[in-house]
C-alpha positions as CSV (number, residue, x, y, z in Angstrom):
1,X,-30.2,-54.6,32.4
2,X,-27.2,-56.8,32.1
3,X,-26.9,-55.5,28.5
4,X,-26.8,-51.6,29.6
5,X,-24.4,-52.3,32.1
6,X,-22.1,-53.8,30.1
7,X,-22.5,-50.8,27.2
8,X,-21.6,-48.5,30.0
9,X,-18.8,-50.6,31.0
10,X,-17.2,-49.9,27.0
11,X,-18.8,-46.4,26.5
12,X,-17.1,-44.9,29.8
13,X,-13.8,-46.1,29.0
14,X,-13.6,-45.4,25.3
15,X,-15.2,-41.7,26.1
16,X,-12.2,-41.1,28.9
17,X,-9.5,-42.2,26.6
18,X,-10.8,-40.0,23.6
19,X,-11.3,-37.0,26.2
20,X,-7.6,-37.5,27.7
21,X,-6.2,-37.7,24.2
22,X,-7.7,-34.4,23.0
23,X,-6.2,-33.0,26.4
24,X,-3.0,-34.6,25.3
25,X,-3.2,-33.2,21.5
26,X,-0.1,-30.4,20.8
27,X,-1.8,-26.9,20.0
28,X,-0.1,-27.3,16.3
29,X,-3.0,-30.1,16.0
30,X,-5.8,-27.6,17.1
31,X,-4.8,-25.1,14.9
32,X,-2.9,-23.1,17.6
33,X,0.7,-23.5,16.2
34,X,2.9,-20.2,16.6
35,X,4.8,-19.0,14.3
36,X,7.7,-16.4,13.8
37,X,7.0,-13.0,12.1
38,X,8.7,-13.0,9.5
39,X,10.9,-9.4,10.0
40,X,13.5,-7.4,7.8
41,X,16.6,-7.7,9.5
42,X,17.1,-6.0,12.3
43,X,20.9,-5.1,13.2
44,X,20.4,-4.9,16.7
45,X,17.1,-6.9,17.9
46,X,15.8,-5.2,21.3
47,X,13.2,-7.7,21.7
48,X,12.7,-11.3,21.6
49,X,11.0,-12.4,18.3
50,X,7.4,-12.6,17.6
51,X,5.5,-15.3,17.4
52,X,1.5,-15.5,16.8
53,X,-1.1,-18.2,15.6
54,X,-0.9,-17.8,12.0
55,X,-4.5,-20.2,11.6
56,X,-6.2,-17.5,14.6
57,X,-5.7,-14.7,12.5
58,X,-6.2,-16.4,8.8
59,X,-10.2,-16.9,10.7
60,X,-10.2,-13.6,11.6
61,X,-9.2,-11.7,8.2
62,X,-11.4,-14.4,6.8
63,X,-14.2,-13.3,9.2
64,X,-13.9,-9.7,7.6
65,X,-14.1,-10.5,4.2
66,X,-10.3,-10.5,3.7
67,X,-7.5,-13.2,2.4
68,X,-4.1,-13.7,2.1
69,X,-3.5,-10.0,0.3
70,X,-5.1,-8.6,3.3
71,X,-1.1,-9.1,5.1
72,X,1.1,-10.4,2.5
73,X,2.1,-9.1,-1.3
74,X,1.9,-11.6,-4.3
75,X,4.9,-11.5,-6.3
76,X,6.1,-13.8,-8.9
77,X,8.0,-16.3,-6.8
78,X,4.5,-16.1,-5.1
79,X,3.3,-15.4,-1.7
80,X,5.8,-12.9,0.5
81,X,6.3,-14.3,3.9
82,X,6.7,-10.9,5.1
83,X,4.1,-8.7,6.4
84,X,3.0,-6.7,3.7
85,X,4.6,-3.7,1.8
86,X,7.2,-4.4,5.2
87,X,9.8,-4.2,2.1
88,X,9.1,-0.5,0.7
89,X,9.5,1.3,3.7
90,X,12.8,2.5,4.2
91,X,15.0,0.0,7.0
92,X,14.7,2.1,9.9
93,X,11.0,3.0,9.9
94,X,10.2,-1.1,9.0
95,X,10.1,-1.7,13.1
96,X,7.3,1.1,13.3
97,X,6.1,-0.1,10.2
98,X,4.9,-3.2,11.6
99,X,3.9,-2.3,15.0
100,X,1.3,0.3,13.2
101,X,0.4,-2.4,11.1
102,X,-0.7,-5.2,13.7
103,X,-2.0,-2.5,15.8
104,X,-4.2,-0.8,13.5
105,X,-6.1,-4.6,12.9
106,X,-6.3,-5.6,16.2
107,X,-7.6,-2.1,16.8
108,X,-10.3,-2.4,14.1
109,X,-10.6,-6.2,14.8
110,X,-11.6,-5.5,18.2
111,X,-9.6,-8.5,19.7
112,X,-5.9,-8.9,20.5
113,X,-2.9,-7.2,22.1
114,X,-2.5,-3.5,21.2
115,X,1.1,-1.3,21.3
116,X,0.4,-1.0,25.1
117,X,3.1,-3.6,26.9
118,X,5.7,-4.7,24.6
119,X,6.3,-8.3,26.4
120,X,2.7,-9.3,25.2
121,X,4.0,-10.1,21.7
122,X,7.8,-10.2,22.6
123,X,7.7,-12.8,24.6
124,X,11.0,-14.1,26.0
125,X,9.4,-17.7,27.0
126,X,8.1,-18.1,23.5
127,X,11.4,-17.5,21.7
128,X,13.0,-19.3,23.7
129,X,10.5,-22.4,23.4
130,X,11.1,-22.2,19.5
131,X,14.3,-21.9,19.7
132,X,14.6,-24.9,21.6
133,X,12.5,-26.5,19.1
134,X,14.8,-25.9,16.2
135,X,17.7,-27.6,17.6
């Protein structure tokens, strides 16, 4: 008896610290990490930047049978960071380019903010947060 008491004694302990830790972990350990679209330039920015879990929606192109050329071109420095084909529309359609673009797989996706309140992907709290982290 003595024996299980003092198991529970370490168990407990040990399982609280490792539960607390998790809690503690940043969401760039869990996968969670947001990061910035990478845009054309825009001369005059309306809205904040976007920011969206890369590692959420590699899973979820994954899930349907897609890869990295699902969103991004290959060229011969390698992988674009933009979104794909972004580059070949003319400057001032590139904006609606992109919008259409996310839209259209969240829409078939079935998951995910659609073009229905802008401050869902703009986020002013977000940018701001990176921002702050850059410095």
């Amino acid at each position: 008896m003595r024996e299980k008491l003092i198991r529970f004694r370490t168990t407990l302990p040990c399982l609280l610290l490792l539960i607390c830790g998790l809690a503690a972990l940043p969401g760039a350990a869990l996968g969670n990490e947001l990061v910035p679209v990478t845009t054309p330039a825009v001369s005059k920015p309306e809205m904040p930047k976007v920011f969206f879990p890369h590692d959420k929606h590699v899973d979820a192109v994954e899930a349907m049978n897609g890869d990295c050329s699902t969103c991004h071109n290959m060229t011969d420095a390698g992988m674009s960071e933009t979104l794909k084909d972004v580059t070949s529309v003319p400057a001032k359609k590139q904006v609606t380019y992109m919008h259409t673009a996310c839209t259209d797989c969240h829409v078939k996706a079935g998951k995910g903010p659609r073009l229905v309140d802008c401050r869902v992907c703009h986020s002013e709290r977000t940018a701001s947060e990176f921002a702050g982290k850059k410095k």
